[in-house]
C-alpha positions in Angstrom: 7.6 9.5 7.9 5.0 12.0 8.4 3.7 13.9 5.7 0.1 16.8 5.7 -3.3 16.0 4.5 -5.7 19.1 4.0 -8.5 17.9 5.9 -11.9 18.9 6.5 -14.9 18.3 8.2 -18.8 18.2 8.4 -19.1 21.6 9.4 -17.4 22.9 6.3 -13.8 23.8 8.4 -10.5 22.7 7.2 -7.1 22.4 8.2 -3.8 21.0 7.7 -3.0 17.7 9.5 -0.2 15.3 10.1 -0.2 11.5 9.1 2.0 8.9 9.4 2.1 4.8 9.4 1.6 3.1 12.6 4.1 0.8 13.0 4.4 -2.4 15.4 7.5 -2.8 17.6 8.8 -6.1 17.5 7.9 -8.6 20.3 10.6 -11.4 19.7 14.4 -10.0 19.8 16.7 -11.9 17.3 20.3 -12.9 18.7 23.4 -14.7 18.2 24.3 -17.7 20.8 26.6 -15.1 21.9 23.8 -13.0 23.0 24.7 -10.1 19.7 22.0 -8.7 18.0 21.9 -9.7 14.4 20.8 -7.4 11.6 19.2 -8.0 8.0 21.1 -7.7 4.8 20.0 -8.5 1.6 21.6 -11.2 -0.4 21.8 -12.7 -3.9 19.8 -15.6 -4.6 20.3 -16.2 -8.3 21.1 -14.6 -11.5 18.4 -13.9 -14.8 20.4 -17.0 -16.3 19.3 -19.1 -13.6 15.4 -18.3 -13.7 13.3 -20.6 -14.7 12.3 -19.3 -17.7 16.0 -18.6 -18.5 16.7 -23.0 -18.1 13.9 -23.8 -19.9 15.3 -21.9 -23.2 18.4 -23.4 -22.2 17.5 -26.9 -22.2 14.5 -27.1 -24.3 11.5 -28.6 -22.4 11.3 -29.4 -18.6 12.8 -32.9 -19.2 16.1 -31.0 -20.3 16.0 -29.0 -16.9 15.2 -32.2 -15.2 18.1 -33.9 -16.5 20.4 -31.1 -16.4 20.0 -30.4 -12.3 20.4 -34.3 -11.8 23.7 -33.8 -13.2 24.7 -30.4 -12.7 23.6 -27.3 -11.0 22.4 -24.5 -13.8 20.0 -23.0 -11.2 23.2 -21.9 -8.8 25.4 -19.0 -10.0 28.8 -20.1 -7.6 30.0 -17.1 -8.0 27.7 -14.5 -7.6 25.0 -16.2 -5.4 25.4 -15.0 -1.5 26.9 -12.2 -2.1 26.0 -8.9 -0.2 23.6 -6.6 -1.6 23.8 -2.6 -0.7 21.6 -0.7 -3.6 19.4 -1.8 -5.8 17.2 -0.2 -8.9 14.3 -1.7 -10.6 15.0 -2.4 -14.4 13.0 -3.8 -17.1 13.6 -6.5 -19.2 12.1 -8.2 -22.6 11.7 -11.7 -22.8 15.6 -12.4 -23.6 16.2 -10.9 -20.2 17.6 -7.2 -21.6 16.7 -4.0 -20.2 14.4 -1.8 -22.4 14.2 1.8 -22.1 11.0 2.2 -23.3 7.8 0.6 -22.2 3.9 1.3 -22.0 2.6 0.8 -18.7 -1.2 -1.1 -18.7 -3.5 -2.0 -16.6 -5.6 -5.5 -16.5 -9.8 -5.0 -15.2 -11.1 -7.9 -13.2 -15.0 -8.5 -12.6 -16.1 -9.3 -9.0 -15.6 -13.2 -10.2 -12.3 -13.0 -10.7 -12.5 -12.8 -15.1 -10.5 -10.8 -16.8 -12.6 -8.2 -18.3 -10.1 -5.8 -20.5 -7.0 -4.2 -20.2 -6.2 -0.6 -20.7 -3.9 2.0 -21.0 -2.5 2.7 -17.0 -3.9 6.5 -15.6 -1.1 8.2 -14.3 -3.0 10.3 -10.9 -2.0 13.4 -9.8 -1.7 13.4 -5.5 -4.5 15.2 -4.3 -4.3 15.1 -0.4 -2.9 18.6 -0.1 -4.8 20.3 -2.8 -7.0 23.5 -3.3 -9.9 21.5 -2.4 -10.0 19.6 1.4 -10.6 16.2 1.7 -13.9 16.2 3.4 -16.6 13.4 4.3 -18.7 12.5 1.6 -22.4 11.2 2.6 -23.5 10.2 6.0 -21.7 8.0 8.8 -21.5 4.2 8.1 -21.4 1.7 10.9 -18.4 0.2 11.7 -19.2 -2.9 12.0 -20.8 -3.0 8.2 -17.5 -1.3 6.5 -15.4 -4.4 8.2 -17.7 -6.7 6.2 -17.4 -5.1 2.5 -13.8 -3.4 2.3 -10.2 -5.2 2.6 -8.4 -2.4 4.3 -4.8 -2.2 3.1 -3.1 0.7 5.0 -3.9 2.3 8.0 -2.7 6.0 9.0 -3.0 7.9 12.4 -3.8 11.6 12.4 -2.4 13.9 14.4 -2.9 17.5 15.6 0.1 20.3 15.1 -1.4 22.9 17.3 -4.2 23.9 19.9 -6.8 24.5 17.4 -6.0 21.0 15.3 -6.4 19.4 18.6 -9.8 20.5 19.2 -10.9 20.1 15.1 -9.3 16.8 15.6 -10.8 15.5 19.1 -14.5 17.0 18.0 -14.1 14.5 14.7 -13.4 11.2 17.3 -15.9 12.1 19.3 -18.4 12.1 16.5 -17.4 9.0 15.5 -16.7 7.4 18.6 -20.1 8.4 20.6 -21.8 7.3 17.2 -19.3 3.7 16.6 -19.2 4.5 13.1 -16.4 5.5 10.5 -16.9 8.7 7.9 -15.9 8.0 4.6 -13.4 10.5 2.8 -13.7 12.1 -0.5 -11.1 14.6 -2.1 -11.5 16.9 -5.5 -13.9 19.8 -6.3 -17.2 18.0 -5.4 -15.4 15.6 -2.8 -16.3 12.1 -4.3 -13.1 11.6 -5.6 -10.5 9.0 -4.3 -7.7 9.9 -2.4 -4.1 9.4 -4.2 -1.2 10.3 -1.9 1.1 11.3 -4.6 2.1 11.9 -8.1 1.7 8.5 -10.0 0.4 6.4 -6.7 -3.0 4.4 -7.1 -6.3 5.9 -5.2 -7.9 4.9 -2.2 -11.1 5.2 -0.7 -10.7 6.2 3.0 -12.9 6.1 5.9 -11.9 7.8 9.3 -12.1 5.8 12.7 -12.4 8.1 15.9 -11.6 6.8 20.0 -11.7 8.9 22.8 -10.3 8.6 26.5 -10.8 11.2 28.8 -8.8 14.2 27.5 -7.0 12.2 24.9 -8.3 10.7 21.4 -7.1 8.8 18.3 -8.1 9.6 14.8 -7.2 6.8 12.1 -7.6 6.5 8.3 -8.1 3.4 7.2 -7.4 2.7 3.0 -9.3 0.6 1.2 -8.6 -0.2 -2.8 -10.7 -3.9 -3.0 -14.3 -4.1 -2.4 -15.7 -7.0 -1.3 -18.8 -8.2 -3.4 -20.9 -10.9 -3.5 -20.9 -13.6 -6.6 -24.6 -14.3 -7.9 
């Protein structure tokens, strides 16, 4: 799907782009012996009742669930396992497997070890990509090679021009980055050092562009990055 980012760059111009996902085609076709092209559905595995969690306060312990799949089978629902599923909607439940309507949302801090280091109240973000204020590079170029080595990238987007005059704001941002083989890293908000968040209630992302250029053509991708990588002392 392909959505607008107000974008802009080191020579204090702005515009509005397009991005969208890149996505892979398939290389390996899927058919029946027949030759038929088969198609994915989703289908029921199990019921709450036959959770884990759900046997355990059924039978007690683990030796009850032991004991009770040796001579039955409490973790199958025979009638309602297999069947087709054609909509779905997430639900919460408490621990007696009943929806609530009401919940606090939180969020759990980790140090760079791995400890848990405190849990708070979740921030709900407002999107920020097409706001008053462009997202625009923050600081100077980074080498490419070094942003490989200290960010897990978790989405990538390509950018794409909607006009003459996106193309050229576009191409002269690749070759920047291409003649220089470095990324630019991408602030949004008033003073441009905020993280990017997409849309209303999403998480933020720090994002770094990636420029190529071949002859009269270029690409222009946005890498996401949520999960620095830091060393343990």
């Amino acid at each position: 799907m392909e959505r607008y980012i107000n974008l802009g760059d080191t020579k204090g111009r702005n515009a509005e782009i397009l991005f969208s996902g890149i996505s892979k085609k398939p290389v390996i076709k899927v058919v029946t012996q027949a030759g038929e092209p088969v198609k994915t559905l989703r289908v029921l595995k199990a019921g709450a009742g036959c959770s884990y969690e759900a046997l355990v306060k059924k039978f007690g312990n683990d030796v009850g669930v032991s004991e009770a799949l040796i001579t039955d089978d409490p973790d199958i629902d025979l009638v309602n396992t297999g069947r087709f599923i054609r909509s779905v909607q997430k639900v919460y439940v408490n621990g007696k497997n009943r929806p609530v309507y009401s919940i606090n949302c939180t969020e759990q801090i980790f140090r760079a070890d791995g400890t848990f280091k405190e849990e708070r109240p979740k921030k709900e973000l407002e999107g920020n990509i097409l706001a008053e204020f462009p997202v625009r590079p923050v600081g100077k170029l980074l080498p490419r090679k070094e942003l490989y080595n200290k960010f897990v990238f978790a989405k990538k987007y390509q950018l794409s021009h909607v006009n003459g005059l996106t193309f050229d704001f576009l191409m002269d941002l690749a070759k920047e980055l291409s003649e220089k083989d470095s990324m630019m890293m991408l602030g949004a908000g008033a003073k441009g050092t905020d993280p990017l968040v997409f849309q209303d209630g999403g998480k933020s992302y720090r994002a770094f562009l990636e420029g190529r250029v071949k002859e009269d053509g270029y690409v222009l991708l946005m890498h996401l990055s949520n999960l620095e990588l830091k060393g343990i002392l």
